[in-house]
LOLUM-635981 format. One record per residue (C-alpha): residue number from 1; residue in three letters; y, x, z. Coordinates in steps of 0.1 Angstrom, whole numbers, plus 5000, padded with zeros to 4 digits. Example, Ala and Ser with C-alpha at 12.3 -4.5 7.8 and 13.67 -1.06 7.14 Angstrom:
! residues 2
<sefi n="1" res="ALA" yy="4955" xx="5123" zz="5078"/>
<sefi n="2" res="SER" yy="4989" xx="5137" zz="5071"/>
END
This chain:
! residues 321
<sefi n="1" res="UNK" yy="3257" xx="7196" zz="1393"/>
<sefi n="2" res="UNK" yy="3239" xx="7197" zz="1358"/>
<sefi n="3" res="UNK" yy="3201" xx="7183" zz="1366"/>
<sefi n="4" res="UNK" yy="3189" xx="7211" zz="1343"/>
<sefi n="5" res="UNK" yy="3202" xx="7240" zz="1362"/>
<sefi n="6" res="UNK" yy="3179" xx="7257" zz="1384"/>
<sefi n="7" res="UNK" yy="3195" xx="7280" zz="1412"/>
<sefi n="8" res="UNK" yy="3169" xx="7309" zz="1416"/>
<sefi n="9" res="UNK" yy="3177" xx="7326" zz="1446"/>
<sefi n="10" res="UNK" yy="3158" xx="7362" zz="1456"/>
<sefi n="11" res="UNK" yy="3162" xx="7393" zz="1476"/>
<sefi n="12" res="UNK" yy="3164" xx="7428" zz="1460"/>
<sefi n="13" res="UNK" yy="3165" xx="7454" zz="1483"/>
<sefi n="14" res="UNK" yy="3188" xx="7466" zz="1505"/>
<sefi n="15" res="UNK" yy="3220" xx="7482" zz="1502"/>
<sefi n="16" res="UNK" yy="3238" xx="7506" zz="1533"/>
<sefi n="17" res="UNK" yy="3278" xx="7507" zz="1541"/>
<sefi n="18" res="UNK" yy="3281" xx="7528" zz="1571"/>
<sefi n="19" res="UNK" yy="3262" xx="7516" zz="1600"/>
<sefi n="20" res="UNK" yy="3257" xx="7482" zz="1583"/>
<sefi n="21" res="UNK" yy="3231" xx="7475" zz="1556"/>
<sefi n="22" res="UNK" yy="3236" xx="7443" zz="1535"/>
<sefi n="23" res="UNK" yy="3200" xx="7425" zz="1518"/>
<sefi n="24" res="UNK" yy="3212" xx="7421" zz="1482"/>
<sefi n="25" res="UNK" yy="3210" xx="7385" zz="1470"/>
<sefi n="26" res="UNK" yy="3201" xx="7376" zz="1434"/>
<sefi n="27" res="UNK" yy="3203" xx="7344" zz="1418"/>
<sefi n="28" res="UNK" yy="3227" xx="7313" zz="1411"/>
<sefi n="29" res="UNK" yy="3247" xx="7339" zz="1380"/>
<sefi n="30" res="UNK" yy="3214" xx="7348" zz="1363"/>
<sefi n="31" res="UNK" yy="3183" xx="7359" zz="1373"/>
<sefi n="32" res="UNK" yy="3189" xx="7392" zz="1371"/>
<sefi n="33" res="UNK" yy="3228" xx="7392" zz="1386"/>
<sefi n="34" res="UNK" yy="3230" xx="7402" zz="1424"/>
<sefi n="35" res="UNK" yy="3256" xx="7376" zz="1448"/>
<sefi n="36" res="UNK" yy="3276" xx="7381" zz="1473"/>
<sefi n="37" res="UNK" yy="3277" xx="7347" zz="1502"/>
<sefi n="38" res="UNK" yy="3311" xx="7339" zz="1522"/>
<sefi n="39" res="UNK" yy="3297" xx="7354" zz="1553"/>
<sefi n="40" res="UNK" yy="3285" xx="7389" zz="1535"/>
<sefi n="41" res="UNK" yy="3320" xx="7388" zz="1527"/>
<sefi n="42" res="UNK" yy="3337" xx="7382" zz="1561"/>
<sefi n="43" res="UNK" yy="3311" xx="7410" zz="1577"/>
<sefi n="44" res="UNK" yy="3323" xx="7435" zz="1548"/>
<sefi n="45" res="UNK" yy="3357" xx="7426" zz="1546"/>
<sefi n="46" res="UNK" yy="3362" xx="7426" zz="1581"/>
<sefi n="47" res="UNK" yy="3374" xx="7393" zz="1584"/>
<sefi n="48" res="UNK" yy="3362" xx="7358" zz="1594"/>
<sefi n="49" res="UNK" yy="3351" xx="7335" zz="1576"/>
<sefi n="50" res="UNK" yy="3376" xx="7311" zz="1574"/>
<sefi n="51" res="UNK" yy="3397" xx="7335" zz="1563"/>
<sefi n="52" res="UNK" yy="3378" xx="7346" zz="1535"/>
<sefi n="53" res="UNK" yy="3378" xx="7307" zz="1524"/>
<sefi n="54" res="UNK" yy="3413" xx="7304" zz="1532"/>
<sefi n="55" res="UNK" yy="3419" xx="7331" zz="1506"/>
<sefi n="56" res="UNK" yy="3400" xx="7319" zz="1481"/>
<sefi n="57" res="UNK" yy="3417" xx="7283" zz="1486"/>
<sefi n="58" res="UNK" yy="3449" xx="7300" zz="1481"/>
<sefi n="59" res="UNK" yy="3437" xx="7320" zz="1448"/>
<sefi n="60" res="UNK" yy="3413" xx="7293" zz="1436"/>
<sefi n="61" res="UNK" yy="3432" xx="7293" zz="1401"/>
<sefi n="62" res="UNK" yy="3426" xx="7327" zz="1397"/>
<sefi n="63" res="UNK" yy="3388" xx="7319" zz="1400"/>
<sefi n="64" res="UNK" yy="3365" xx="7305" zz="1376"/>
<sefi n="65" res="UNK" yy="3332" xx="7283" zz="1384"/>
<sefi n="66" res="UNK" yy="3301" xx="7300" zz="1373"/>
<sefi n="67" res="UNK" yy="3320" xx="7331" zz="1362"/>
<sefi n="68" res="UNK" yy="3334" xx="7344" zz="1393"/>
<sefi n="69" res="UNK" yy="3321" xx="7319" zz="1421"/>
<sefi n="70" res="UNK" yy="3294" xx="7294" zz="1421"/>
<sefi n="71" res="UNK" yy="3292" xx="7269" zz="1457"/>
<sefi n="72" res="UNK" yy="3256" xx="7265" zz="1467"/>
<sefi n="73" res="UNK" yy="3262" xx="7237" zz="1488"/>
<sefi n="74" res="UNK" yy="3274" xx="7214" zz="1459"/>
<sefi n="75" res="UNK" yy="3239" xx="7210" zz="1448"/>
<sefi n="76" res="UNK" yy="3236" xx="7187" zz="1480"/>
<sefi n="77" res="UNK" yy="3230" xx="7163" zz="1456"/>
<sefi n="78" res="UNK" yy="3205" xx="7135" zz="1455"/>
<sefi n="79" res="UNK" yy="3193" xx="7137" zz="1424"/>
<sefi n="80" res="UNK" yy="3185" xx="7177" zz="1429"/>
<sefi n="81" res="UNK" yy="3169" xx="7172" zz="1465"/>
<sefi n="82" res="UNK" yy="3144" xx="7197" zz="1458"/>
<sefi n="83" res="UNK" yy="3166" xx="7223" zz="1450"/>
<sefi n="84" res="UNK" yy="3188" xx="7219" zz="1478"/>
<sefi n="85" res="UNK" yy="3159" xx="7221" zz="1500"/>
<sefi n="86" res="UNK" yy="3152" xx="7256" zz="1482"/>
<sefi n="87" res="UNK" yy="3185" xx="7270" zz="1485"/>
<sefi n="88" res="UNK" yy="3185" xx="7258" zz="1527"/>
<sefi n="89" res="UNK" yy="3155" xx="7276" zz="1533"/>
<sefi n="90" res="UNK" yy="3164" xx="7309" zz="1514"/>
<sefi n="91" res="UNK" yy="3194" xx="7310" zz="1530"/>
<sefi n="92" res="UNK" yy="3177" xx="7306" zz="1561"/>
<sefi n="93" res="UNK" yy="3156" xx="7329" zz="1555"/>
<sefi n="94" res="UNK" yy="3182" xx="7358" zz="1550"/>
<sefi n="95" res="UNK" yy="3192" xx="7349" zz="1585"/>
<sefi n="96" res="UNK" yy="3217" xx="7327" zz="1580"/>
<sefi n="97" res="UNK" yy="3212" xx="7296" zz="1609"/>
<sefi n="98" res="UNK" yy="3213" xx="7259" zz="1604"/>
<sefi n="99" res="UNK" yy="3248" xx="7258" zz="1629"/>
<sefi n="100" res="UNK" yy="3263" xx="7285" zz="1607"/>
<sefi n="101" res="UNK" yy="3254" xx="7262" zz="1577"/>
<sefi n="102" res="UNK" yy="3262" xx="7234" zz="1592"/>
<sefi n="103" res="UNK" yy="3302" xx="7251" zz="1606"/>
<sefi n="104" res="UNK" yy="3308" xx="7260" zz="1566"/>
<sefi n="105" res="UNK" yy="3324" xx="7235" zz="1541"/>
<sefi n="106" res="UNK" yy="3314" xx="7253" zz="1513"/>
<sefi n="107" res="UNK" yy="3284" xx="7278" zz="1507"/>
<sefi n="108" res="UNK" yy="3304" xx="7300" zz="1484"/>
<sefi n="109" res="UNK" yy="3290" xx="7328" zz="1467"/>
<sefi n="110" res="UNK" yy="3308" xx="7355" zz="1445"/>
<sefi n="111" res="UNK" yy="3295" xx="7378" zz="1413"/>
<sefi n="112" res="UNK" yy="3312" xx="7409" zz="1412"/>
<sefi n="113" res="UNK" yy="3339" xx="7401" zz="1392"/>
<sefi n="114" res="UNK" yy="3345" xx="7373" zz="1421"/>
<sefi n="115" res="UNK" yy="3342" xx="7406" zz="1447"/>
<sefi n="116" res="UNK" yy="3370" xx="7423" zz="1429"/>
<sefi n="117" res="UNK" yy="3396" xx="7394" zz="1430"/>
<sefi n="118" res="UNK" yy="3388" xx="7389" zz="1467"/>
<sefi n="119" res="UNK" yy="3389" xx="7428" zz="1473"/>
<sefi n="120" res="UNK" yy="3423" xx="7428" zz="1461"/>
<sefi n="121" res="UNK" yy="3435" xx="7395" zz="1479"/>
<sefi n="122" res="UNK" yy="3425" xx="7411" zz="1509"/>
<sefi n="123" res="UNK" yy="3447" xx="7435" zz="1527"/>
<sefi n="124" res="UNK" yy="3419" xx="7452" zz="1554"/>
<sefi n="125" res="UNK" yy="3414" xx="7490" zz="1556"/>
<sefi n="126" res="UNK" yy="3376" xx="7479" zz="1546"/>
<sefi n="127" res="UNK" yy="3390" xx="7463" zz="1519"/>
<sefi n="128" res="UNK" yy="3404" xx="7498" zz="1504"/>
<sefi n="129" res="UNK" yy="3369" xx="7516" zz="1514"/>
<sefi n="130" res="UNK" yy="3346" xx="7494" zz="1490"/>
<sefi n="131" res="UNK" yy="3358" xx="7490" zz="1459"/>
<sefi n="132" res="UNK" yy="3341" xx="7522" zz="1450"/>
<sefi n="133" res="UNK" yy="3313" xx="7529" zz="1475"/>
<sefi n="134" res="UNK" yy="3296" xx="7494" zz="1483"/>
<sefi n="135" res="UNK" yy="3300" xx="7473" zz="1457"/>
<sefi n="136" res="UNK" yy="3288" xx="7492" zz="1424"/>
<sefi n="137" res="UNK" yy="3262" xx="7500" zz="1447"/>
<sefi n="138" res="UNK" yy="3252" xx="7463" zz="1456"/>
<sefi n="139" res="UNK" yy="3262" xx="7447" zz="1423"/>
<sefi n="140" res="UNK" yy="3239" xx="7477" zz="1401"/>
<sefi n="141" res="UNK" yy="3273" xx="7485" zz="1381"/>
<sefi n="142" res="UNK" yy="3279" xx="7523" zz="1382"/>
<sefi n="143" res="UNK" yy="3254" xx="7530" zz="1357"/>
<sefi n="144" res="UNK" yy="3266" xx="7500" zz="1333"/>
<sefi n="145" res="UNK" yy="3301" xx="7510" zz="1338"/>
<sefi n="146" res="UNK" yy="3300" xx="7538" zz="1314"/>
<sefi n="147" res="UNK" yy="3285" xx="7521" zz="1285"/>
<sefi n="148" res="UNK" yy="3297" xx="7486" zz="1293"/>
<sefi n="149" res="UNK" yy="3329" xx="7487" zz="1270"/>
<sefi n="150" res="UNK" yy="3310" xx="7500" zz="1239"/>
<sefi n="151" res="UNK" yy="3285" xx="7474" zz="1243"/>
<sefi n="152" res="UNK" yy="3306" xx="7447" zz="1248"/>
<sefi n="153" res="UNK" yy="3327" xx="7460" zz="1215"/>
<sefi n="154" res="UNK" yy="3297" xx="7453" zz="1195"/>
<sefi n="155" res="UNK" yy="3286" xx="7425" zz="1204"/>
<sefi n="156" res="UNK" yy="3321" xx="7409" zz="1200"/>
<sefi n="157" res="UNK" yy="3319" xx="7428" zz="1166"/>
<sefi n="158" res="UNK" yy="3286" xx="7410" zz="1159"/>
<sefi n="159" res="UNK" yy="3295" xx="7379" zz="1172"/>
<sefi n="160" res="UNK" yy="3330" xx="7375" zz="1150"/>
<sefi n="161" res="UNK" yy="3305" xx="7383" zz="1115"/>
<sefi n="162" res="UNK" yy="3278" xx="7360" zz="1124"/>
<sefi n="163" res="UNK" yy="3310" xx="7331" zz="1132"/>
<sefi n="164" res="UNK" yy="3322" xx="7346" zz="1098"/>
<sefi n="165" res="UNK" yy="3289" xx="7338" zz="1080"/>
<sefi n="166" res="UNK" yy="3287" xx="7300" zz="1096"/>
<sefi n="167" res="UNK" yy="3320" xx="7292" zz="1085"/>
<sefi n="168" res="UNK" yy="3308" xx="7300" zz="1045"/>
<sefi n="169" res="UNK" yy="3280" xx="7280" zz="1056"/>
<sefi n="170" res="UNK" yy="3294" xx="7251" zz="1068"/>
<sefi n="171" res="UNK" yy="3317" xx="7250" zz="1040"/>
<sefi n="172" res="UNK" yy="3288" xx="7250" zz="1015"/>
<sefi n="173" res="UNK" yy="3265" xx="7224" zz="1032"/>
<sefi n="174" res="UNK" yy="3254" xx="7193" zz="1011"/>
<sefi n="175" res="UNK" yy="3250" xx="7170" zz="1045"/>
<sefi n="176" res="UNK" yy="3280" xx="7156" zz="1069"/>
<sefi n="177" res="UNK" yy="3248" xx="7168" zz="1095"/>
<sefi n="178" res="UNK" yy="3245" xx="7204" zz="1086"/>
<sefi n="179" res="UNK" yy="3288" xx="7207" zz="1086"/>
<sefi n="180" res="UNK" yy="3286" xx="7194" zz="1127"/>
<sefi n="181" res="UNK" yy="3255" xx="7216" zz="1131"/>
<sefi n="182" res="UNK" yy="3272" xx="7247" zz="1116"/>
<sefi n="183" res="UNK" yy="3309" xx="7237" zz="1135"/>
<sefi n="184" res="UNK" yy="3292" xx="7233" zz="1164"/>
<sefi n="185" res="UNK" yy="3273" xx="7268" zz="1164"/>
<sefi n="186" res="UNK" yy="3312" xx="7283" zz="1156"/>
<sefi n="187" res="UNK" yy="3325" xx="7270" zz="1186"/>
<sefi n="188" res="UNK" yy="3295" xx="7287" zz="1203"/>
<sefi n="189" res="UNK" yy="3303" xx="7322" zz="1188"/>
<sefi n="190" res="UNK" yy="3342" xx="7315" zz="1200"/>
<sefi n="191" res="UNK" yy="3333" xx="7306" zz="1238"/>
<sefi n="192" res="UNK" yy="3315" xx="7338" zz="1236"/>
<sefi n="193" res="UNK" yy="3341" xx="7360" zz="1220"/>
<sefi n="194" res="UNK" yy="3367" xx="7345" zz="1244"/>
<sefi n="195" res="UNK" yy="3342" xx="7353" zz="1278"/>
<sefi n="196" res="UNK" yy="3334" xx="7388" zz="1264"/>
<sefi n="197" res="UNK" yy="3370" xx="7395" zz="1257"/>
<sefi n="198" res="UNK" yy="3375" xx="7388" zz="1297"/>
<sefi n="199" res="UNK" yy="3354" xx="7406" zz="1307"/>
<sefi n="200" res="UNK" yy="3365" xx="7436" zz="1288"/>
<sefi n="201" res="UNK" yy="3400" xx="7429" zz="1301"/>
<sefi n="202" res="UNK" yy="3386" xx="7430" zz="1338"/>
<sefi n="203" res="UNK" yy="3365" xx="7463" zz="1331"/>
<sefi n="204" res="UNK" yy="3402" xx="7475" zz="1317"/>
<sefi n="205" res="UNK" yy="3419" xx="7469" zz="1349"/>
<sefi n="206" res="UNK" yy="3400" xx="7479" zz="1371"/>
<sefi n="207" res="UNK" yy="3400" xx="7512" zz="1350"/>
<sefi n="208" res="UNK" yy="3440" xx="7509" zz="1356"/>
<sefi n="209" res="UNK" yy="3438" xx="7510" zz="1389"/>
<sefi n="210" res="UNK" yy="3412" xx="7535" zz="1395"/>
<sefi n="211" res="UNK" yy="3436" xx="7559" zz="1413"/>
<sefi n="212" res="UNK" yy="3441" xx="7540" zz="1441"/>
<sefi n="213" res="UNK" yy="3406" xx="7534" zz="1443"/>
<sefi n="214" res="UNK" yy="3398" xx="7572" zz="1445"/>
<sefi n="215" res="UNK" yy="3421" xx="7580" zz="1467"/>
<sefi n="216" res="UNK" yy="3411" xx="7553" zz="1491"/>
<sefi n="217" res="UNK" yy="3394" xx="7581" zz="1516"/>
<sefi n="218" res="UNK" yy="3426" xx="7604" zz="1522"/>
<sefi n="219" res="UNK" yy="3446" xx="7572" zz="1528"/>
<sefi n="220" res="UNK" yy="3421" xx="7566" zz="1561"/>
<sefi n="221" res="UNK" yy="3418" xx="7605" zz="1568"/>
<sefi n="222" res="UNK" yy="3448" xx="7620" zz="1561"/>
<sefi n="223" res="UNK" yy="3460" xx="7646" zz="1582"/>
<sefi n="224" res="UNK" yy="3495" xx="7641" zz="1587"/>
<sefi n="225" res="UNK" yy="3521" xx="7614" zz="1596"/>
<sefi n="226" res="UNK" yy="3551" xx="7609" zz="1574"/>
<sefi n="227" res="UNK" yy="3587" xx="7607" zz="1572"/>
<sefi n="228" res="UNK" yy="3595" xx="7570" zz="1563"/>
<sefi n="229" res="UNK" yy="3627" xx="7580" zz="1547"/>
<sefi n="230" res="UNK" yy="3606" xx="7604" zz="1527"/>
<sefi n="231" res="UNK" yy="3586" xx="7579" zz="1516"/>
<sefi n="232" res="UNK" yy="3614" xx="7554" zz="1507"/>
<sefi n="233" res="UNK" yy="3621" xx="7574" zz="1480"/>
<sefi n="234" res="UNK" yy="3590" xx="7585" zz="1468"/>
<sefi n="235" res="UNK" yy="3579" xx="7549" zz="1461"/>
<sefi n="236" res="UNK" yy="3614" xx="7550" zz="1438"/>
<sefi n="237" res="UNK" yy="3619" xx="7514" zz="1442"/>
<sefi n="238" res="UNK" yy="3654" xx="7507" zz="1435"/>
<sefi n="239" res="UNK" yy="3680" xx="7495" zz="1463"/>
<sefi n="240" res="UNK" yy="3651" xx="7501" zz="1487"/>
<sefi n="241" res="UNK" yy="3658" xx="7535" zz="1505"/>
<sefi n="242" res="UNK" yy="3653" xx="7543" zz="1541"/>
<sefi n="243" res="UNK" yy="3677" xx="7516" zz="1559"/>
<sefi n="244" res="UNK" yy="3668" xx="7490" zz="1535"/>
<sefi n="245" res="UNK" yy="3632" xx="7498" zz="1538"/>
<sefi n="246" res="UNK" yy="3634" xx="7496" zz="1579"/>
<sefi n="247" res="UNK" yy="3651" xx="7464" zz="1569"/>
<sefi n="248" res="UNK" yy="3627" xx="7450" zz="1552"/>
<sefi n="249" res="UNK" yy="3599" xx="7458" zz="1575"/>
<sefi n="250" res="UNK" yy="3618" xx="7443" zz="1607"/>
<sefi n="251" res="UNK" yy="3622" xx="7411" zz="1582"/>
<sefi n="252" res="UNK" yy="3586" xx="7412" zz="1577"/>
<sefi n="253" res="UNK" yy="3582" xx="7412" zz="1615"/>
<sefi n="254" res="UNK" yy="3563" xx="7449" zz="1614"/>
<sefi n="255" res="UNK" yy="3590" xx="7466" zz="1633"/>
<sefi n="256" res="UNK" yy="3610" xx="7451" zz="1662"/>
<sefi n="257" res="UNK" yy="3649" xx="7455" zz="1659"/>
<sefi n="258" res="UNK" yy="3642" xx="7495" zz="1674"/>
<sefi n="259" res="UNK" yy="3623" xx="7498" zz="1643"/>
<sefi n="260" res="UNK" yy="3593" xx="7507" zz="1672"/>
<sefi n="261" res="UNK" yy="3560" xx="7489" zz="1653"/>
<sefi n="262" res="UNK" yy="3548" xx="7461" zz="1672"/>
<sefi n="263" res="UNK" yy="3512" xx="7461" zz="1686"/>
<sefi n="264" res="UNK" yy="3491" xx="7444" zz="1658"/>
<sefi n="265" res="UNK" yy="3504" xx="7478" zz="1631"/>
<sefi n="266" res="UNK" yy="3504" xx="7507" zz="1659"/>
<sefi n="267" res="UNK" yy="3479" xx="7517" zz="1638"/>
<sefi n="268" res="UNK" yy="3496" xx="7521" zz="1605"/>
<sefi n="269" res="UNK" yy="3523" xx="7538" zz="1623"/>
<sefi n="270" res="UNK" yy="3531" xx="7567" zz="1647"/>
<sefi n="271" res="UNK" yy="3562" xx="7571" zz="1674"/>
<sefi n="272" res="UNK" yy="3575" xx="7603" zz="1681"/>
<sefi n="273" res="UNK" yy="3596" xx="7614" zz="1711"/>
<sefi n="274" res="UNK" yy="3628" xx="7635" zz="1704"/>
<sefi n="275" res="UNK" yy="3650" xx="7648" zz="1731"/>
<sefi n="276" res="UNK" yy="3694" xx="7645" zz="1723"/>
<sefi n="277" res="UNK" yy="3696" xx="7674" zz="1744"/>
<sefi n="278" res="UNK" yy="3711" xx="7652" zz="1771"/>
<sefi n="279" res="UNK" yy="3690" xx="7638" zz="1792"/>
<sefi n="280" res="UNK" yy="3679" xx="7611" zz="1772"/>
<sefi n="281" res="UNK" yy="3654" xx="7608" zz="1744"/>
<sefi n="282" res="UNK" yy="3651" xx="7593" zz="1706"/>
<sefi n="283" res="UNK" yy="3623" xx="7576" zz="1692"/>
<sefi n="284" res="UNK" yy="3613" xx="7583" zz="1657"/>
<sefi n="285" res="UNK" yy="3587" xx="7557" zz="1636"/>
<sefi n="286" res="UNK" yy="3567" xx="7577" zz="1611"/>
<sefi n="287" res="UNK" yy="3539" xx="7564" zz="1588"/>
<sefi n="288" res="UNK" yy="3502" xx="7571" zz="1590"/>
<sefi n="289" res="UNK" yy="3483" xx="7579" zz="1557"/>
<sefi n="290" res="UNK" yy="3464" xx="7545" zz="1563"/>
<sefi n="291" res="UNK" yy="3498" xx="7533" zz="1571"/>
<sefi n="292" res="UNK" yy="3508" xx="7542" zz="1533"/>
<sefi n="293" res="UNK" yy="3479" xx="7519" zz="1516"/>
<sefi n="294" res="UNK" yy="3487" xx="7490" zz="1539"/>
<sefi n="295" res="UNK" yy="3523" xx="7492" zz="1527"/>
<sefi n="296" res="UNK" yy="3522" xx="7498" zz="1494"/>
<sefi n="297" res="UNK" yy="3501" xx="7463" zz="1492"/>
<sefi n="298" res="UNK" yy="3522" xx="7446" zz="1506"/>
<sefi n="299" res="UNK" yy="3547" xx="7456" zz="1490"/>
<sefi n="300" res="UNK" yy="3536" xx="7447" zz="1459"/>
<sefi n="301" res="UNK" yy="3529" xx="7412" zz="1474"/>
<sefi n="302" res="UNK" yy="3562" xx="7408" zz="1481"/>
<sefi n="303" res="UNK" yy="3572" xx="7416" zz="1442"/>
<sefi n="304" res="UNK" yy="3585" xx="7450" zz="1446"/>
<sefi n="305" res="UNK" yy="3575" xx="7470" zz="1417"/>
<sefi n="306" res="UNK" yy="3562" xx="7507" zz="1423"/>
<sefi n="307" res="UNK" yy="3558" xx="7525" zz="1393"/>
<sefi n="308" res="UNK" yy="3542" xx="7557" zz="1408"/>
<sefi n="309" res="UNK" yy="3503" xx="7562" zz="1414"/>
<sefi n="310" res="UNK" yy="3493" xx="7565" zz="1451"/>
<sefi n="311" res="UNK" yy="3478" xx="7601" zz="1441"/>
<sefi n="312" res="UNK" yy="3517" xx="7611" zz="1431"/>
<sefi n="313" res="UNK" yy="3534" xx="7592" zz="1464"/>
<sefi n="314" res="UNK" yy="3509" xx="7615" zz="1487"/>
<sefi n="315" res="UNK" yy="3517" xx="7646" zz="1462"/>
<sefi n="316" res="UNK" yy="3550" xx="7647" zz="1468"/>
<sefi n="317" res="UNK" yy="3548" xx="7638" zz="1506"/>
<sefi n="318" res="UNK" yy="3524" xx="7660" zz="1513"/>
<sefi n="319" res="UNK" yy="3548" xx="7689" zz="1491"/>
<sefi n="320" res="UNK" yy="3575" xx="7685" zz="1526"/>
<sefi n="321" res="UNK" yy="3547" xx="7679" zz="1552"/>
END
């Protein structure tokens, strides 16, 4: 860790999810900029904590240090013993123990662009429910949300005329000192430009997938159960109809060889009994609408390309319901 960087850590308030309420955590991105730990994240998530790190471990390219994740515990440093005292005792103070500091490798916590990568890496029910409700809430964003891309336009406006102006300077300066001086503040304006430009591109995907996010609630409180052929070919995915569909979720070891869901997904799915007529009786899998979400991820996992919006999937089920 850089000696000159001070971690300030702080609580702010508190933030409610359902029957749980979350202290929010400022510091280690800013002074200002609210964090989310690894073990908010497991309670949240729904997960434990090891898996959260084991997700993150998996992803870790797809992270960046001090953009999207910072690790508290790497400032266990000697030459930063103070601060690592600090940090102990705030995190202690939240509530977290010295054994459950002590049981975790790494004291990761995540800004809310970090949030977002690990929402979508997950594949929990709670996982669907936040990305609207909890989160803007926690990390102060719905309000910035709708001016964020016309600020961030300007300033990466502003930015590319001041680099503009530095270059004429540095090509008129009379010392080999100024020229460094001048290339040096370039490169400045560049790293800036090129973070900016991220960040816009994260604000623009999110905005992509805003549909699924809004229709998050009828996914977990949707009324009916669904034909799985029906929805074979509403997801228009090609060479993946009904049989192949029930083929790949036997492969995927979420259906036995009756295509009857095994315990651990009874929840996705429901199993309705339908007499031949002769004695004997049929079973028939159909898919819950939280069923639907669970799928759709992982099928996209798995590299299968949907090309519908989960708003028109449940449309045109819910037209033969």
């Amino acid at each position: 860790m850089n000696k000159e960087k001070v971690i300030k850590l702080f609580k702010d308030g508190e933030v409610k999810t359902n029957d749980r309420v979350f202290t929010r955590l400022v510091g280690g991105f800013g002074d200002d900029k609210p964090m989310f730990t690894i073990w908010q994240t497991g309670e949240l998530l729904g997960l434990r904590t090891g898996d959260i790190r084991e997700d993150f471990n998996r992803n870790e390219s797809n992270f960046e240090q001090g953009i999207d994740f910072i690790d508290l515990k790497s400032a266990n440093d000697s030459n930063v013993s103070q601060k690592v005292v600090d940090i102990t005792i705030f995190l202690k103070n939240v509530g977290y123990s010295q054994s459950k500091l002590n049981a975790t490798s790494n004291w990761l916590a995540f800004s809310y662009s970090g949030m977002m990568k690990l929402v979508k890496i997950a594949t929990t029910k709670e996982s669907w429910d936040i990305y609207d409700k909890f989160l803007e809430d926690y990390f102060k964003t719905k309000a910035e949300n709708e001016v964020m891309k016309d600020s961030i336009e300007k300033e990466i406006k502003a930015l590319i005329e001041d680099k503009a102006t530095l270059l004429g300077k540095s090509i008129l300066a009379k010392s080999e000192t100024d020229r460094i001086e001048f290339a040096r503040m370039v490169e400045d304006r560049n790293r800036r430009i090129i973070l900016l430009e991220k960040t816009q591109s994260e604000k623009e995907i999110i905005a992509k997938v805003q549909d699924k996010i809004n229709i998050a609630d009828n996914l977990c409180t949707g009324k009916h159960d669904y034909d799985i052929g029906k929805f074979s070919k509403t997801l228009g995915i090609p060479k993946l109809g009904r049989n192949k569909l029930f083929e790949w979720m036997r492969d995927n070891r979420i259906l036995d060889s009756n295509n009857i869901p095994y315990q651990k997904y009874m929840k996705y799915f429901s199993v309705a009994n339908i007499p031949t007529g002769n004695g004997y009786v049929n079973y028939k899998t159909m898919i819950k609408p939280s069923g639907i979400g669970y799928l759709l991820k992982k099928l996209e996992k798995d590299g299968k390309l949907i090309n519908k919006s989960i708003n028109d999937i449940l449309e045109e089920l819910n037209k033969t319901a």
